[in-house]
VEXDREN-2710 file (C-alpha; in Angstrom, 1 decimal):
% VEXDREN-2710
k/r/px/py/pz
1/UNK/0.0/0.0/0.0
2/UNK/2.8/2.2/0.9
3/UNK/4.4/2.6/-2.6
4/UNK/1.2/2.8/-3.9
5/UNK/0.4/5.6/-1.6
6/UNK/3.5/7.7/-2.7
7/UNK/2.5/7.2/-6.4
8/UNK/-0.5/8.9/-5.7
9/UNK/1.0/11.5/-4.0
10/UNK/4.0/12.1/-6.9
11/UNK/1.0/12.1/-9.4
12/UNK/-1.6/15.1/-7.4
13/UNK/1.6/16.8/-6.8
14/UNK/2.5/16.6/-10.5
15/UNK/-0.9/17.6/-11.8
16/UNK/-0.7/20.7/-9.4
17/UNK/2.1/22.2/-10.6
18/UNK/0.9/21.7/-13.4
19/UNK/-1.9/23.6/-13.0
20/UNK/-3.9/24.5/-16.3
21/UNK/-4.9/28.0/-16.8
22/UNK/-8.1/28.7/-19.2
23/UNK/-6.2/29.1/-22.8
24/UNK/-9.6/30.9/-24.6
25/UNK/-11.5/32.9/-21.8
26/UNK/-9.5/36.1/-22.2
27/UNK/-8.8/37.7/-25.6
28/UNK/-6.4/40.4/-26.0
29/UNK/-6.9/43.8/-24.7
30/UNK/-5.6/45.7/-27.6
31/UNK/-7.3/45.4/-31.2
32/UNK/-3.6/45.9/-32.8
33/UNK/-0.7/43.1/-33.5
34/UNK/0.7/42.4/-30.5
35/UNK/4.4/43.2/-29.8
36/UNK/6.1/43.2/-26.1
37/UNK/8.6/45.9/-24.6
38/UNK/8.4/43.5/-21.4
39/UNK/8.0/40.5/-20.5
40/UNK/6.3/38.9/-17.5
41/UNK/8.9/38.1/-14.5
42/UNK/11.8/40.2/-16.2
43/UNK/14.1/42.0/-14.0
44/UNK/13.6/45.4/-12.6
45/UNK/14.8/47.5/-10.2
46/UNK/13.9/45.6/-6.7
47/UNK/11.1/43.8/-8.1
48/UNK/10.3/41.4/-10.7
49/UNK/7.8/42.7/-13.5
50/UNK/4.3/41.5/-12.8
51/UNK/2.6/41.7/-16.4
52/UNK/2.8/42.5/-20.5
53/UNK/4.1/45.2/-21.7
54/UNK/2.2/46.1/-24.8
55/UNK/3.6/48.2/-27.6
56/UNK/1.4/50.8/-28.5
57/UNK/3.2/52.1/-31.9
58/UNK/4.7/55.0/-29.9
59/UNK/1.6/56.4/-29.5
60/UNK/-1.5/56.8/-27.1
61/UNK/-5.0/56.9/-27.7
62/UNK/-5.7/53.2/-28.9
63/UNK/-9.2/51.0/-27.4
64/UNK/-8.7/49.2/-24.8
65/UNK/-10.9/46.2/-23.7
66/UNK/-12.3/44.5/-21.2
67/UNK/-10.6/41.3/-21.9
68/UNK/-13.5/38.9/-20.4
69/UNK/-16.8/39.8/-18.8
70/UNK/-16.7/41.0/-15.8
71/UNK/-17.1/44.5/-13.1
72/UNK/-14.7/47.1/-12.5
73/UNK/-13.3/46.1/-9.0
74/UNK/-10.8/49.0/-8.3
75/UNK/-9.9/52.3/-9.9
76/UNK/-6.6/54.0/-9.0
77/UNK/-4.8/57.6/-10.8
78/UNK/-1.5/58.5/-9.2
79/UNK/1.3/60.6/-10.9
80/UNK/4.0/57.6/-10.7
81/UNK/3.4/53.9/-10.7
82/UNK/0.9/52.5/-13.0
83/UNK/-0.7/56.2/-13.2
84/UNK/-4.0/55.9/-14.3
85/UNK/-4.8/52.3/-14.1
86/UNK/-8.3/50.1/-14.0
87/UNK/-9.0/46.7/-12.6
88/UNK/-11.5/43.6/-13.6
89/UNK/-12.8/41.1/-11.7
90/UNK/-13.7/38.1/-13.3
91/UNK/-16.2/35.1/-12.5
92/UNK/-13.6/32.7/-13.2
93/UNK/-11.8/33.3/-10.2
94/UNK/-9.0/36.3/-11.7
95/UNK/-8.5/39.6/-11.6
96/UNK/-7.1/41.9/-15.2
97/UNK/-5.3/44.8/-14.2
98/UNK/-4.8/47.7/-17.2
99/UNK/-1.9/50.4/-16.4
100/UNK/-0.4/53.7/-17.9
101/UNK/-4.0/54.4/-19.7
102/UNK/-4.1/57.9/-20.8
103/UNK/-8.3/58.7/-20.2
104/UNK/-10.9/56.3/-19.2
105/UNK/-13.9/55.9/-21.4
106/UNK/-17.1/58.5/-20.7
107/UNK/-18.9/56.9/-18.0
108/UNK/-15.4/55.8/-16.0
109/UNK/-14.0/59.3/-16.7
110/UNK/-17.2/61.0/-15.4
111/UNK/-17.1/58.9/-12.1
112/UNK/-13.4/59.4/-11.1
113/UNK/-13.5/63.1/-12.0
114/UNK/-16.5/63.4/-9.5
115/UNK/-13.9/61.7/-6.7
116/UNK/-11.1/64.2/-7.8
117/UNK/-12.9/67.4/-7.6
118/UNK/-14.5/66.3/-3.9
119/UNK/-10.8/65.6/-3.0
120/UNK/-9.5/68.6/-5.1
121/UNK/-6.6/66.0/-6.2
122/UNK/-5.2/64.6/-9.0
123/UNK/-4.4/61.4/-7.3
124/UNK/-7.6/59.6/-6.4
125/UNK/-6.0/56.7/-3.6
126/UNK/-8.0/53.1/-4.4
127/UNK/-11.4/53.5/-5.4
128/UNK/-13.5/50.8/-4.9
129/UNK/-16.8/51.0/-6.7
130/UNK/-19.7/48.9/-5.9
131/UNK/-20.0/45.7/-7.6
132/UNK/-23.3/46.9/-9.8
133/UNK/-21.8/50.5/-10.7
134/UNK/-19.6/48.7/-13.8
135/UNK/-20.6/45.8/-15.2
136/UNK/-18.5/44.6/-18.2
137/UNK/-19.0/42.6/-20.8
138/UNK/-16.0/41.1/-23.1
139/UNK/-14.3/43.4/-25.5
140/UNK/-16.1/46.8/-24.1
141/UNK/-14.3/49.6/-24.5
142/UNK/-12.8/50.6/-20.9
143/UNK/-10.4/53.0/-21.4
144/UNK/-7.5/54.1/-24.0
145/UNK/-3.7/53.6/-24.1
146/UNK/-1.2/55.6/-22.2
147/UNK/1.7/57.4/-20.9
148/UNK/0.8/58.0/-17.6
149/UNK/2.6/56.7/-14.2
150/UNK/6.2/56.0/-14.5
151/UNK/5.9/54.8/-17.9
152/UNK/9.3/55.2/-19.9
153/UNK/6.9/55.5/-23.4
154/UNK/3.8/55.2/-24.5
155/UNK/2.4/51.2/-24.0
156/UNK/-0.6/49.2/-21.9
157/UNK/0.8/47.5/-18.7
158/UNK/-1.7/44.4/-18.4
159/UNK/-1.9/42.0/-15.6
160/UNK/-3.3/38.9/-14.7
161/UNK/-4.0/38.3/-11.1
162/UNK/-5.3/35.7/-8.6
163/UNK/-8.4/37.2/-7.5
164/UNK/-8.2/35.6/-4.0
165/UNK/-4.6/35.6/-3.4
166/UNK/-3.2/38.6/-5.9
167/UNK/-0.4/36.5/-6.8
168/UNK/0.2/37.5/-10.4
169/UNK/0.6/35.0/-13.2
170/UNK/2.0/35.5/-16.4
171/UNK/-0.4/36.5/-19.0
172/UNK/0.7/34.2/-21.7
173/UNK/-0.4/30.7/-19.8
174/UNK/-4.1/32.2/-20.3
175/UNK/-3.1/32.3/-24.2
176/UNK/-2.2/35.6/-25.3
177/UNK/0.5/34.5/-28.3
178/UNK/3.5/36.5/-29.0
179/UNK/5.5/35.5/-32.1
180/UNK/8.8/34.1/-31.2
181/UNK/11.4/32.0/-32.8
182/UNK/14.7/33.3/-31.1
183/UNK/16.8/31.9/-28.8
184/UNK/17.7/33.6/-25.6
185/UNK/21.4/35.1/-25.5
186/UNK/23.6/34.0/-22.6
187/UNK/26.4/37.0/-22.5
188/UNK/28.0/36.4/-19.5
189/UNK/29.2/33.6/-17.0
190/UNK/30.4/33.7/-13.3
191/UNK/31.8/31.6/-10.8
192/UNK/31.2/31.8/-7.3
193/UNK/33.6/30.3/-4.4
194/UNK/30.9/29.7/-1.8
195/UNK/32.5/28.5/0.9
196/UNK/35.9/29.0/2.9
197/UNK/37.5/26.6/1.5
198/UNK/36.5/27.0/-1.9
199/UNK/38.5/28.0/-4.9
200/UNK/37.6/28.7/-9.2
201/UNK/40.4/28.9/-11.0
202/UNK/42.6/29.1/-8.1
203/UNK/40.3/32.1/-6.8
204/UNK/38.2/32.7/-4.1
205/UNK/36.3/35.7/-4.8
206/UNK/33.7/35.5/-7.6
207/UNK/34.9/36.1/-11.5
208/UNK/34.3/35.9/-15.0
209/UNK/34.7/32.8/-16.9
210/UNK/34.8/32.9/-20.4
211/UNK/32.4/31.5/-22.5
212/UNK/32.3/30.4/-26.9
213/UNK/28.9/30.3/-28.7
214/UNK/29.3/27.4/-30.6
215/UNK/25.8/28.0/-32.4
216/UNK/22.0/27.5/-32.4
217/UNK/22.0/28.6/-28.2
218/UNK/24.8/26.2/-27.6
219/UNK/27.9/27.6/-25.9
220/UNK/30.9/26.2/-24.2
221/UNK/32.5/27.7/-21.2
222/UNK/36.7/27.5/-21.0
223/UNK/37.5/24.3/-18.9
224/UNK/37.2/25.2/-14.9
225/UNK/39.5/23.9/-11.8
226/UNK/37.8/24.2/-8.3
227/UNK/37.4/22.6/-5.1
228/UNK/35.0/23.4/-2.2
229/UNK/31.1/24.9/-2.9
230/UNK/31.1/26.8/-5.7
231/UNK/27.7/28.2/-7.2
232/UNK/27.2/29.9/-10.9
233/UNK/25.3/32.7/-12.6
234/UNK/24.4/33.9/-16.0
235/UNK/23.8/37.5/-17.5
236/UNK/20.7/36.4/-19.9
237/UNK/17.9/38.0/-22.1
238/UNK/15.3/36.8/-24.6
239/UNK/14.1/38.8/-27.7
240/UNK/10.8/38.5/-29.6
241/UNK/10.2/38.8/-33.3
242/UNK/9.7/42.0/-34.6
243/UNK/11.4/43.9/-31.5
244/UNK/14.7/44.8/-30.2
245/UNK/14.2/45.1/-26.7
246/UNK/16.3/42.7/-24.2
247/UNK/13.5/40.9/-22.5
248/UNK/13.4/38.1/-19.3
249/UNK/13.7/34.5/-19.8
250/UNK/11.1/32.1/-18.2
251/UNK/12.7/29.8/-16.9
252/UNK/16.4/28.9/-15.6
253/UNK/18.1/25.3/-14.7
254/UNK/21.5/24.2/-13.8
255/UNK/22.2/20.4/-14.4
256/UNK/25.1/18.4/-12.0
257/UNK/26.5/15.1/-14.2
258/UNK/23.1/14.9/-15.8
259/UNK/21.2/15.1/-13.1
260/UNK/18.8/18.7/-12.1
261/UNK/20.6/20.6/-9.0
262/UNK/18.6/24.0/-10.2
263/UNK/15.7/25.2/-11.4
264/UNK/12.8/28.3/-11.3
265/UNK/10.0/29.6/-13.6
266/UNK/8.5/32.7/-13.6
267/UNK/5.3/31.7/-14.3
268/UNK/3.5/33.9/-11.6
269/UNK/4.7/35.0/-7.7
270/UNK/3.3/37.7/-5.2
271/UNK/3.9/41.1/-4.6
272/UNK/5.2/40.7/-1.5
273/UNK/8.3/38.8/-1.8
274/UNK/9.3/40.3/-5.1
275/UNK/11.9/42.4/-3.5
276/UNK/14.0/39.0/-2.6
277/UNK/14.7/39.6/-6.5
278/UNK/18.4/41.0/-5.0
279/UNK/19.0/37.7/-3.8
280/UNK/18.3/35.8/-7.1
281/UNK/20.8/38.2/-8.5
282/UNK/24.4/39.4/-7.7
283/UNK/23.6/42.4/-6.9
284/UNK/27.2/44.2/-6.1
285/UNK/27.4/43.3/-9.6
286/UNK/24.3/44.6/-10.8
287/UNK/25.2/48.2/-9.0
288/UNK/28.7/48.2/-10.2
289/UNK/27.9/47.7/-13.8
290/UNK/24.7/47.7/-14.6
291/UNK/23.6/44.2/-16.0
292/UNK/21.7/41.6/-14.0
293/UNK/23.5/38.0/-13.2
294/UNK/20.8/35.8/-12.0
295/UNK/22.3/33.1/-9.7
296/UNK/21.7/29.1/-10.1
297/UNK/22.0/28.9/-6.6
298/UNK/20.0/30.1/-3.4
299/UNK/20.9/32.3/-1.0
300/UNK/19.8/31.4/2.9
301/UNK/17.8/34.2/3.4
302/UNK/16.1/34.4/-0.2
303/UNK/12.6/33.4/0.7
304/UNK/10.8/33.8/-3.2
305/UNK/8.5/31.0/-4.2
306/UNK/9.7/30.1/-8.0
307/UNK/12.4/27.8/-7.2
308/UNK/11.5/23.9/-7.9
309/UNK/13.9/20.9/-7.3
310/UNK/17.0/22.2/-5.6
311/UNK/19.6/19.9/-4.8
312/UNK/21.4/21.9/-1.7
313/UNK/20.1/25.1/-3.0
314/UNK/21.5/24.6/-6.4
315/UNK/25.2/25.2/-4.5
316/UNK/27.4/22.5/-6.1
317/UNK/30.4/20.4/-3.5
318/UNK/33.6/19.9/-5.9
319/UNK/35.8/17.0/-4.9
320/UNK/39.5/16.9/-5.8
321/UNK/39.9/14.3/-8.5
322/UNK/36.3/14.2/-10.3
323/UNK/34.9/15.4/-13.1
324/UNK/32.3/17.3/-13.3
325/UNK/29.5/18.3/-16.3
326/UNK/27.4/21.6/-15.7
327/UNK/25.1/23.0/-17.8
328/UNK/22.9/26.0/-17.4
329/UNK/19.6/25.9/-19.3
330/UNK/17.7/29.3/-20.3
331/UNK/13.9/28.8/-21.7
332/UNK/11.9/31.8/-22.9
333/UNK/8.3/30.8/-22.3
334/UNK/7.7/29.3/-26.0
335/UNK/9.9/26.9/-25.3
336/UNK/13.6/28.2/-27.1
337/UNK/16.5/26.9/-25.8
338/UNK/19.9/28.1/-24.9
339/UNK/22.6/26.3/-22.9
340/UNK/26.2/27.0/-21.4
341/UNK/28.3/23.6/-21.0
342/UNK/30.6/24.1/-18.1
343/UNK/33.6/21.5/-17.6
344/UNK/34.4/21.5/-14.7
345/UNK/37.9/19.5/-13.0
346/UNK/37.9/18.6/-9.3
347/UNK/41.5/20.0/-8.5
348/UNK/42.4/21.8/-4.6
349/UNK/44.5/24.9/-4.5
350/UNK/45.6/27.5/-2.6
351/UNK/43.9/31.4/-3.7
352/UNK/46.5/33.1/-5.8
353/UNK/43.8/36.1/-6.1
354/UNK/42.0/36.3/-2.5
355/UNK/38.9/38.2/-1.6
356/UNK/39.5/41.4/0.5
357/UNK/38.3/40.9/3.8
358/UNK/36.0/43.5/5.4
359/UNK/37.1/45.1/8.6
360/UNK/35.5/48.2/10.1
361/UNK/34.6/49.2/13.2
362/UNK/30.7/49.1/12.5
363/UNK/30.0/45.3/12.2
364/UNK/26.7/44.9/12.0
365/UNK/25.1/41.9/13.3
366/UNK/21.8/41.0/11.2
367/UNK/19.9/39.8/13.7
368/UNK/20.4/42.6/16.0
369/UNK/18.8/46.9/16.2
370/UNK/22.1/48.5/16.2
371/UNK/22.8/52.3/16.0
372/UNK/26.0/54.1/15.5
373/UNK/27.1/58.2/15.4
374/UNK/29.1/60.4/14.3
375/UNK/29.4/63.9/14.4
376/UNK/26.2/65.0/13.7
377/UNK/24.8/61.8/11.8
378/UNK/23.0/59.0/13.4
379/UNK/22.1/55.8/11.5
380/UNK/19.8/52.9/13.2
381/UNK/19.0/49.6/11.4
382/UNK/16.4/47.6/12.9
383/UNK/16.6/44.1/13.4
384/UNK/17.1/41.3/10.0
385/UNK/17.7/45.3/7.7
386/UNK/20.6/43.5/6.6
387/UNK/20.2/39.9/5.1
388/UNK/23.7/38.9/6.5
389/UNK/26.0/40.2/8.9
390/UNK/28.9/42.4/7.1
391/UNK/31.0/45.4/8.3
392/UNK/29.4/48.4/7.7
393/UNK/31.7/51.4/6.0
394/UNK/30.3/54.4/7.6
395/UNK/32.2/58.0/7.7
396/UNK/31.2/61.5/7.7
397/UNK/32.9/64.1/5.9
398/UNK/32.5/67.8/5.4
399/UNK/28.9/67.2/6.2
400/UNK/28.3/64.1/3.8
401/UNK/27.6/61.1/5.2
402/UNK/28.5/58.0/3.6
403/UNK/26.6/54.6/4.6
404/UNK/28.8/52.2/2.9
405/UNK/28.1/52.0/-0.9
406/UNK/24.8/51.3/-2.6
407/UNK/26.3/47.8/-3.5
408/UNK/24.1/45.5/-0.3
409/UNK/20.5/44.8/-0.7
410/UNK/18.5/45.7/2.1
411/UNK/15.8/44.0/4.2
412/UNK/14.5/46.8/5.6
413/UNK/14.6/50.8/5.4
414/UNK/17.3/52.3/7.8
415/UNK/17.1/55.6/9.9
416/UNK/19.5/58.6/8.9
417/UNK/19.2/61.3/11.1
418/UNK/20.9/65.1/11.3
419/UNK/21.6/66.9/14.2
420/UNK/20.5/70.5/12.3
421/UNK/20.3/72.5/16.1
422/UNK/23.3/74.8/14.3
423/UNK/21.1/76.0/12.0
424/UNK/18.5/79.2/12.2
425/UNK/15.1/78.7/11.7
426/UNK/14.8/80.2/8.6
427/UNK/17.7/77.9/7.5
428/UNK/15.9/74.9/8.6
429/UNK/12.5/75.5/6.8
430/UNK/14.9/75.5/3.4
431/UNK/16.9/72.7/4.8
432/UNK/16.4/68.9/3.4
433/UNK/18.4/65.9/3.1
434/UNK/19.7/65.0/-0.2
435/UNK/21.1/61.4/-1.7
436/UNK/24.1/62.9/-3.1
437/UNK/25.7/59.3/-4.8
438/UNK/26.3/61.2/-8.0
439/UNK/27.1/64.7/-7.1
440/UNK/26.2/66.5/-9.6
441/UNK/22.5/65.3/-9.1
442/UNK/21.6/65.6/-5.3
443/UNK/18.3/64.0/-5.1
444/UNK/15.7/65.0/-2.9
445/UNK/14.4/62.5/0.2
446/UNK/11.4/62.3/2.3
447/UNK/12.7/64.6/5.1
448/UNK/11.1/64.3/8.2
449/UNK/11.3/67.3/10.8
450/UNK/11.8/67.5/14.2
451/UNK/12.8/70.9/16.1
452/UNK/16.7/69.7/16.7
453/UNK/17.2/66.8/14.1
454/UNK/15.8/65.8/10.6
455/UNK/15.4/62.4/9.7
456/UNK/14.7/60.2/6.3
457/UNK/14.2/56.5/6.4
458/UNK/15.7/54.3/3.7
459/UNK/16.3/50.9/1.8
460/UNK/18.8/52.4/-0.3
461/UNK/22.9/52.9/0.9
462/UNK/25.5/55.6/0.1
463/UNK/26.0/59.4/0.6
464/UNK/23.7/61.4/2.1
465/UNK/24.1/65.5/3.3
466/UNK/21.5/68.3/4.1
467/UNK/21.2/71.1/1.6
468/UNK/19.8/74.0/1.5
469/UNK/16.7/74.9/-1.3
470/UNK/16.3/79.0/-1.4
471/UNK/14.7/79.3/-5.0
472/UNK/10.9/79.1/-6.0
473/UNK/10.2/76.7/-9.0
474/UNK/9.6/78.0/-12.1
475/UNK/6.0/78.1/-13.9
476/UNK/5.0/79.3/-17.3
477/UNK/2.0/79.8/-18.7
478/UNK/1.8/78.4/-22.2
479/UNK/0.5/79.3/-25.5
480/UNK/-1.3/82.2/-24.3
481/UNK/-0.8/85.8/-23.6
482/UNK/-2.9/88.1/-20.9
483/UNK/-6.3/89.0/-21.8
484/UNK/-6.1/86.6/-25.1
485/UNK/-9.5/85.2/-26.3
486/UNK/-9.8/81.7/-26.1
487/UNK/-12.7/79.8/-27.6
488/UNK/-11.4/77.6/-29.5
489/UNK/-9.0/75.9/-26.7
490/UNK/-9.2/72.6/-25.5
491/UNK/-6.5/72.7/-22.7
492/UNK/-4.5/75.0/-20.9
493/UNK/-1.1/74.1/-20.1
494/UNK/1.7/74.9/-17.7
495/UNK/5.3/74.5/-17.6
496/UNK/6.9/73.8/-14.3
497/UNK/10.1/73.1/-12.9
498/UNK/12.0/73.3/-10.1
499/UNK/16.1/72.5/-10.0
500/UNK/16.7/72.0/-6.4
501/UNK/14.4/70.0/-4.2
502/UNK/11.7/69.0/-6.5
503/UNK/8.0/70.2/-7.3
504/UNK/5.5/68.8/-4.4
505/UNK/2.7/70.0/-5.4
506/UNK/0.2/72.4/-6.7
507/UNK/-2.9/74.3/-6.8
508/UNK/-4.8/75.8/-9.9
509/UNK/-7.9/77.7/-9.7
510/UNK/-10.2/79.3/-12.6
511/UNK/-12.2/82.1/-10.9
512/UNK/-11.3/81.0/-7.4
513/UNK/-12.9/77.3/-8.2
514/UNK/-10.2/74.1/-8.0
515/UNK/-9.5/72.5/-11.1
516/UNK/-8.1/69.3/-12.2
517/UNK/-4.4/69.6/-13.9
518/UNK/-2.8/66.3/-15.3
519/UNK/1.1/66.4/-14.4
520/UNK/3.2/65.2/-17.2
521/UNK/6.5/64.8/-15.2
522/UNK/8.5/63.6/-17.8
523/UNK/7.8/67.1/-20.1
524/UNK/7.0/69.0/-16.6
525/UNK/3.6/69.9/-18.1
526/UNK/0.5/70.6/-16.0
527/UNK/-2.4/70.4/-18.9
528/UNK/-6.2/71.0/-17.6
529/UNK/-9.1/70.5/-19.8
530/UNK/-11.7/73.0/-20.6
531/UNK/-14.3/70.0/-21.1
532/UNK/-14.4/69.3/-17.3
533/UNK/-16.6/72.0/-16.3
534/UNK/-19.0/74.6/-18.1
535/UNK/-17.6/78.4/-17.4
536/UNK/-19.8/81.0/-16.6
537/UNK/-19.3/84.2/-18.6
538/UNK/-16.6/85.5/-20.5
539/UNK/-14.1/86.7/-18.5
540/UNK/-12.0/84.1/-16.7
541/UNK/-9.0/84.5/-14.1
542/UNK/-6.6/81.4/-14.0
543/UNK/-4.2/81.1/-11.1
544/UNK/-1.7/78.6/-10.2
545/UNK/0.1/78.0/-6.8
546/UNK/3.2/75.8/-7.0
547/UNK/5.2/74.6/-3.8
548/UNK/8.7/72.8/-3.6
549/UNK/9.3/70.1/-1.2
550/UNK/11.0/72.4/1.4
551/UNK/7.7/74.8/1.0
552/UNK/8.8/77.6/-1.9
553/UNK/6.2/78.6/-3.8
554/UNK/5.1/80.2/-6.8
555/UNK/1.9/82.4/-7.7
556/UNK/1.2/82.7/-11.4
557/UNK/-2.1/84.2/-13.0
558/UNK/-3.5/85.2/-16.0
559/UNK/-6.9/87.0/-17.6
560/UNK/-8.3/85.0/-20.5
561/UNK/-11.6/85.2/-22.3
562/UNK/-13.5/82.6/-23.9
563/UNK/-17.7/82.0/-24.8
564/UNK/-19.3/79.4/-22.1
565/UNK/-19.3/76.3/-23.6
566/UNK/-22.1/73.6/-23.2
END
């Protein structure tokens, strides 16, 4: 009974994870050919990427549909992020999510502008309408392609969610086909000495090995000595046809003699443990030179949920006087293959290039608060910021403090605080604290103020001073003059800027009632629409207020006519 037992088991467990998604419920959300900018699960900054991005031509304004029946569960605007964005429920247990759309459709538009002008904000917070208010039916018109958010161009973020858990899944299991016939390209190959003891190429600290494409995805790394735990990783992208663009691979395995040691898919994950994406990858090297080696090993404290048959967490014990045969396996999601053949010689040695040992006198201990000072900087990391325990680089000079490099994922945000009692008051209300990594680009951070100390709390390492913002941001009115006639308008628009701590916000008014202006950040345009509102009259005074993040503002107004419209 016993074998018979485990059988059953092997099998339910098999058919789990091979769960089926439904291949025709959904049908694309834009009526145009499809063509990807990213992929599902590629890379980012501290996160994976949770849907499809859809090319949109380089332009905005196309339809864009409801992809299966359903009702409008959420509704979200916000100047960064997915900007103006809309989510579906579905009967069928998921959840669509549509992103960077640049104007909803009439009756969508009229709702959320209602919630704006209440709030007298652009950004609208989650909006939860009731179930009846927008009922869907597949391929309705919802709302039309974007810029908005943090979008780097014009294309549709889409999502597919779990309903019930919001684990995203990767849109192209429900379907949606992208054509693709290329391989992905393995550019890169590193060796990792993971323990003491352990030594590539008579090396202990991690290093480049050099790999041949021999053709058709097949390459051939330069024979390897090593002894000890080692571990591996790849720099890797896909393409699609018809596009450029360096996309994510699905899936990634590392094979022992044969035999599977590594493996994990990005077919979907949660939110929530998408930052342990700094773990998958090295990220020292990641910050040092910009491309992304994923790892075919796992670190202790990496707790994401794609990995699948690891032999001791994919980290592989070399014994002097075997032979051994690794390969590393990259799939794109279609099912092209590329490989890296790694020979690799069981041979003990002693480190002729050794790995420089940290010693400071900030050790920080991972499990542990711990809070050091200097001069007039005090840093506090609470318990588990740090993944591991490391020495901690920390100096302050000529007012900049430096909190190690930017080069260590963290766990957790950190405390920086300023002693700022040396200052006046007037100082201090123009004072902020600035990430100052590259120089000539301080960047502005969320400054907390107390009476005797500012404060900022962070995920992110490096330099760090206070600075001083004594000029207003700048705001121009465009394409019209005082006292111009305007009846054939559509918008009014506003150029802003500000070159030290950042716009924060701002006000507009026509004849002392709030309107709604759209902030374009990435031209610094502010563009209202006459169409919200009916004017009364004529004669129409428009005024803008406009406040950096250290409180300077700037009052700009300006007389214009134009015939009430209807």
């Amino acid at each position: 009974m016993k074998p018979l037992f485990l059988l059953f088991l092997w099998v339910s467990f098999l058919s789990f994870s091979q769960e089926k998604y439904p291949k025709n419920y959904f049908q694309n959300p834009l009526d145009i050919p499809l063509e990807l900018s990213g992929t599902f699960g590629e890379l980012r900054s501290n996160h994976f990427h949770a849907g499809l991005d859809i090319k949109t031509q380089g332009k905005v304004g196309f339809k864009v549909f409801a992809v299966a029946d359903g009702y409008i569960s959420r509704i979200k605007v916000q100047q960064y992020g997915y900007g103006k964005t809309i989510y579906i429920t579905h009967p069928n247990g998921y959840t669509s999510v549509y992103g960077h759309l640049s104007k909803f459709n009439t009756k969508i538009d009229a709702y959320v502008k209602r919630i704006q002008y209440k709030k007298e904000n652009y950004e609208t917070g989650n909006i939860f309408p009731k179930k009846e208010a927008f009922i869907l039916k597949k391929g309705q018109i919802i709302a039309f392609s974007g810029d908005t958010g943090g979008s780097g161009g014009p294309h549709l973020h889409f999502e597919i969610r779990n309903t019930k858990s919001e684990h995203v899944i990767n849109p192209m299991l429900f379907g949606i086909s992208i054509p693709d016939s290329k391989l992905p390209t393995i550019q890169s190959l590193l060796g990792y000495p993971l323990s003491e003891d352990a030594r590539i190429n008579q090396q202990n600290n991690s290093h480049k090995i050099s790999i041949k494409h021999m053709g058709n995805g097949k390459y051939i790394a330069d024979r390897v000595t090593a002894s000890g735990t080692i571990g591996f990783g790849v720099h890797v992208f896909d393409r699609l046809d018809n596009a450029w663009n360096k996309n994510g691979i699905y899936s990634l395995e590392m094979l022992v003699n044969g035999k599977r040691h590594y493996y994990h898919d990005v077919s979907t994950f949660s939110f929530a443990e998408s930052k342990y994406l700094n773990l998958l990858i090295d990220y020292s090297y990641y910050k040092k030179y910009k491309r992304r080696i994923q790892k075919t090993f796992k670190e202790n404290k990496n707790e994401l949920s794609i990995y699948k048959d690891l032999i001791n967490n994919g980290k592989i014990n070399i014994k002097s006087g075997f032979n051994y045969s690794i390969e590393i396996i990259a799939k794109d999601i279609v099912g092209n293959t590329s490989s890296v053949k790694i020979p690799v010689i069981g041979k003990k040695s002693n480190a002729v290039f050794k790995k420089q040992k940290d010693t400071t006198a900030y050790k920080i201990i991972a499990d542990n608060f711990q809070k050091f000072k200097k001069e007039n900087v005090t840093i506090a990391f609470p318990k588990n910021t740090f993944y591991q325990d490391i020495y901690l680089d920390f100096k302050v000079d000529s007012g900049v403090a430096k909190v190690h490099t930017p080069s260590i994922p963290l766990n957790k945000s950190y405390t920086l605080t300023f002693n700022v009692s040396k200052y006046t008051a007037q100082e201090k209300e123009q004072l902020y604290i600035a990430n100052t990594e590259y120089a000539k680009y301080p960047r502005y951070v969320n400054t907390r103020k107390k009476d005797t100390t500012f404060y900022t709390t962070t995920k992110t390492l490096g330099k760090y001073t206070l600075k001083i913002d004594t000029l207003k941001p700048d705001v121009k009115i465009l394409y019209i003059y005082n006292k111009q006639w305007i009846t054939s308008a559509k918008t009014l628009k506003v150029k802003v800027s500000d070159v030290d701590s950042g716009i924060k916000n701002w006000r507009a008014t026509i004849d002392d009632s709030w309107v709604l202006m759209q902030y374009n950040h990435k031209k610094g345009v502010l563009t209202y629409n006459f169409s919200d509102k009916i004017l009364v009259g004529s004669k129409h005074i428009f005024k803008i207020v406009l406040s950096d993040n250290v409180g300077n503002t700037t009052e700009r107004s300006i007389t214009f006519f134009k015939k009430q419209t209807k």
